[in-house]
C-alpha positions in Angstrom: 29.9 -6.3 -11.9 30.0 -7.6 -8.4 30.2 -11.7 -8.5 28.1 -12.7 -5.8 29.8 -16.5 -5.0 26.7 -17.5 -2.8 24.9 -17.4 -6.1 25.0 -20.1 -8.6 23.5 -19.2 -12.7 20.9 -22.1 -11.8 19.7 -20.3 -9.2 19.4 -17.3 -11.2 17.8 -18.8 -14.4 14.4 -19.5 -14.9 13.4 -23.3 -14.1 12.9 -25.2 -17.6 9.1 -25.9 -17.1 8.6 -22.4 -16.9 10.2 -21.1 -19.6 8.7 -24.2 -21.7 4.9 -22.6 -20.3 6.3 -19.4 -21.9 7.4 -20.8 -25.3 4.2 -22.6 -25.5 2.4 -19.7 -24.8 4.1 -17.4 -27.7 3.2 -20.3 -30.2 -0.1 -20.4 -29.4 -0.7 -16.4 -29.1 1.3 -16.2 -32.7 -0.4 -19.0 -34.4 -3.6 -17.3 -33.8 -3.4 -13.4 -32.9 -3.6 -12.6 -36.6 -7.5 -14.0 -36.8 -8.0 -12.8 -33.5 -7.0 -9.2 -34.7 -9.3 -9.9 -38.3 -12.0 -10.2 -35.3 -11.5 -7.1 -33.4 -11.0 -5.3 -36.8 -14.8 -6.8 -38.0 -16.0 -6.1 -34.7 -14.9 -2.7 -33.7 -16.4 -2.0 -37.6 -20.2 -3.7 -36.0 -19.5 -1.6 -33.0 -19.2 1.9 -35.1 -21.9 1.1 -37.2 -20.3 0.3 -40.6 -21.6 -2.3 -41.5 -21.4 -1.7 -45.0 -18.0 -1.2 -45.3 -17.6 -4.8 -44.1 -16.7 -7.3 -47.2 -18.4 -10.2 -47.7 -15.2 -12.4 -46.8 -15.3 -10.6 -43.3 -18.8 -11.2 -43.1 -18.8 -14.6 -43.7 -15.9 -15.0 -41.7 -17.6 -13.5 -38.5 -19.1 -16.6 -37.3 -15.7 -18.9 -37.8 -13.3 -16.8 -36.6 -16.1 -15.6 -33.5 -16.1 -19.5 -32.7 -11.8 -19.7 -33.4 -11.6 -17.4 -30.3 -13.6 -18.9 -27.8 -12.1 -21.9 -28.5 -8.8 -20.1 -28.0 -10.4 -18.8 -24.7 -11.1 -22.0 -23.6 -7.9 -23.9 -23.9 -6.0 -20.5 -22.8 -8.1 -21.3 -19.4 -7.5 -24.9 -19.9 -3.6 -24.6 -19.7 -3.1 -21.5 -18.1 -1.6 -19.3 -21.1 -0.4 -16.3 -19.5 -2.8 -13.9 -17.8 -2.5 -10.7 -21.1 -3.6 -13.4 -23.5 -6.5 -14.7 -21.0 -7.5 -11.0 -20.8 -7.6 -10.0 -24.4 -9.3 -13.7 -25.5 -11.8 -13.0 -22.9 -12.7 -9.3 -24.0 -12.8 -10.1 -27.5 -14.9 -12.9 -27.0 -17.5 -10.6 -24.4 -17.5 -7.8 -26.6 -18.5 -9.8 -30.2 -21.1 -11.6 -27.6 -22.2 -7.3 -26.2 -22.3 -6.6 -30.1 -24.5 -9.4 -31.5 -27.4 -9.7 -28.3 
């Protein structure tokens, strides 16, 4: 490895309120991704027409975890989470909406 002596490590290294805006990002995407994949699971089911197959527990569950998401949407635009989760929140969030008008 070539040492470059112009180069300091700080220079190199991310600054610490990024990689604070990335921490806080990957506790707020894992706190919530498993509801948010119970909704695309209960969705893409609606989508396909098997609606039968759905339990009541994911039935009753639409509407809360539906409303868990777009709050998740919101403050994801509120604090500028990184741009993947912004992306999935706000499909998930359009497609239930496509599914149930």
């Amino acid at each position: 490895m070539i040492a470059l002596p112009f180069l300091r490590k700080a220079d190199i290294e991310a600054p610490p309120d990024v990689e604070a805006a990335s921490l806080r990002s990957d506790r707020f995407r894992l706190a919530r991704e498993g509801d948010w994949r119970r909704l695309d699971r209960i969705v893409e089911s609606l989508e396909k027409g098997r609606l039968r197959r759905l339990s009541d527990d994911d039935l009753l569950a639409l509407p809360v975890l539906y409303r868990q998401a777009a709050s998740s949407l919101a403050v994801a635009r509120e604090t500028s989470l990184d741009a993947a989760t912004l992306r999935y929140l706000e499909s998930l969030v359009r497609r239930e909406l496509a599914g149930w008008a």
